[in-house]
C-alpha positions as CSV (number, residue, x, y, z in Angstrom):
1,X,0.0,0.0,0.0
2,X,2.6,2.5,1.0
3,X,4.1,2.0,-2.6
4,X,1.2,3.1,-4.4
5,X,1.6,6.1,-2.6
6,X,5.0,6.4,-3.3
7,X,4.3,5.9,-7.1
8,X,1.7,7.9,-6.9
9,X,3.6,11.4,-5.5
10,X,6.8,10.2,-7.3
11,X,4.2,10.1,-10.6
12,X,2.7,13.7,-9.9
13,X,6.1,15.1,-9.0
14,X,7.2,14.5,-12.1
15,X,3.8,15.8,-13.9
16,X,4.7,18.9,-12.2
17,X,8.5,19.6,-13.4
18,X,7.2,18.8,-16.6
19,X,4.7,21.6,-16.7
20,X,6.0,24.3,-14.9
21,X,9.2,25.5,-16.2
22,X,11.4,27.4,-14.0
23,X,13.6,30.1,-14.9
24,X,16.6,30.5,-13.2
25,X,18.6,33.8,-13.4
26,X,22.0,34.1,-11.6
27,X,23.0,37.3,-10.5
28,X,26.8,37.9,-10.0
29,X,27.7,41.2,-7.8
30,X,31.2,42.3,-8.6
31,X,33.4,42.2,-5.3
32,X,33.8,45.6,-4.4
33,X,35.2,46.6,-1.1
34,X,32.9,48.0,1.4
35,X,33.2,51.8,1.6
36,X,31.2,54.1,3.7
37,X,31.8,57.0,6.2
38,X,29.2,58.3,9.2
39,X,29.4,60.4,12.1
40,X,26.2,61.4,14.4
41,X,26.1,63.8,17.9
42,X,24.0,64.5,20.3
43,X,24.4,67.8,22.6
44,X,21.3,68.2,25.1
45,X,22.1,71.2,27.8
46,X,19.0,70.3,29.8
47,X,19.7,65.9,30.1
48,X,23.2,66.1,29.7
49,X,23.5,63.9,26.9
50,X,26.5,65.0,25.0
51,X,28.3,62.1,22.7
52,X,29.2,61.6,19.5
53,X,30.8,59.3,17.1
54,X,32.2,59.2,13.5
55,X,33.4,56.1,12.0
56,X,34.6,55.2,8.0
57,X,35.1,51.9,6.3
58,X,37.5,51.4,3.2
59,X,37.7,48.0,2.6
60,X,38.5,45.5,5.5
61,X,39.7,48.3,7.3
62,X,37.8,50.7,10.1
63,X,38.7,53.9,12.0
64,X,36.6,55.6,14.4
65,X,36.2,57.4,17.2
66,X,33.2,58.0,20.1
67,X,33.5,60.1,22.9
68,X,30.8,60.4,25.6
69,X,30.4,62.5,29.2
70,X,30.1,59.4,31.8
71,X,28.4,60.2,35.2
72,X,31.8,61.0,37.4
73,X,32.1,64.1,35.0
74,X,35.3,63.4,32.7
75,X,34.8,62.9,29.0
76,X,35.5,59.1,27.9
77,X,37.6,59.1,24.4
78,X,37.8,56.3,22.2
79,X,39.6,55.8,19.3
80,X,39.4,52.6,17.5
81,X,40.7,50.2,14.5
82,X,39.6,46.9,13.2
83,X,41.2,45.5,10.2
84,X,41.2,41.2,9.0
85,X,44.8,41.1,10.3
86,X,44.9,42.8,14.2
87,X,40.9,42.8,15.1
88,X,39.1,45.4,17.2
89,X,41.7,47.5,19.0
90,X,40.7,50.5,21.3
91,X,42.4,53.4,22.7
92,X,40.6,54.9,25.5
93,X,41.2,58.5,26.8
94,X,39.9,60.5,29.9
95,X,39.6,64.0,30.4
96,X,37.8,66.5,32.3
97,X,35.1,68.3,30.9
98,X,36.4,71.8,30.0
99,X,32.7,73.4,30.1
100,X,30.8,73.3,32.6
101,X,27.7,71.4,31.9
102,X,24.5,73.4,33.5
103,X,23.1,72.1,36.8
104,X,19.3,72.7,37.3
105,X,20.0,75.1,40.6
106,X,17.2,74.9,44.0
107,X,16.9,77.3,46.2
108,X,15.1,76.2,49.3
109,X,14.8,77.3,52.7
110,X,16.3,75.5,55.5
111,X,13.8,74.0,58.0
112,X,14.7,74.1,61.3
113,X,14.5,70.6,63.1
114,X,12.8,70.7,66.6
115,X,13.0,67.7,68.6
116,X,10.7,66.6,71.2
117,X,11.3,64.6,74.4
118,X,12.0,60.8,74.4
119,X,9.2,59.4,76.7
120,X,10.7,56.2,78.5
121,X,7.6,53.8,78.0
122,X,8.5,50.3,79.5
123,X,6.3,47.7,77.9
124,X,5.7,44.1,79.4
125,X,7.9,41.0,77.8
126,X,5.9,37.8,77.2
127,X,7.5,35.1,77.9
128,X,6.5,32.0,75.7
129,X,6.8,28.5,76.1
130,X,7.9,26.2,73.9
131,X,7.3,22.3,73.8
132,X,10.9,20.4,73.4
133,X,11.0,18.6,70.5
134,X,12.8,15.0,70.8
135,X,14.6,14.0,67.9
């Protein structure tokens, strides 16, 4: 039985191939080396966001740099280079920030802290027994 099948799909398998024909077309890209430059930045007084980063390609070979305020207030450097024979290398630079980036200033009174008087309030300990457990 399961050879009839067999025939059967192998039969209309064939039918099909026969009647639809099917065009091929082969597409050869020539092998041009990858080439592209970019840079973005962001500057935003009132977050504090302030990167940027430019980068080109020629080839197998990449240079770039980013640089980026991080949180202790110094300005993170990066330049980097990737080629097929050394990899990703980085060279990482810190420096302070020569402008001052704008801090959101608050001017608000000082409250004056009043303290009351401890009251000494003894409270009752209950003591609870326990059933011993044997093991």
């Amino acid at each position: 039985m399961a050879f009839k099948y067999f025939a059967m799909f192998a039969l209309m398998a064939v039918a099909s191939a026969a009647v639809l024909p099917v065009a091929v077309k082969h597409i050869e890209y020539p092998d041009a080396p990858a080439e592209y430059q970019f840079q973005y930045s962001v500057h935003d007084d009132h977050t504090g966001d302030i990167k940027s980063q430019q980068e080109e390609r020629h080839g197998d070979n990449v240079v770039g740099q980013y640089t980026l305020i991080d949180a202790d207030g110094y300005r993170r450097v990066v330049d980097y280079t990737a080629d097929e024979h050394n990899g990703f290398n980085a060279i990482v630079h810190r420096e302070p920030v020569k402008t001052a980036i704008p801090v959101a200033k608050v001017i608000a009174p000082i409250a004056k802290v009043y303290s009351a008087p401890i009251a000494k309030v003894s409270l009752p300990v209950a003591k609870v027994a326990y059933p011993a457990y044997h093991y």
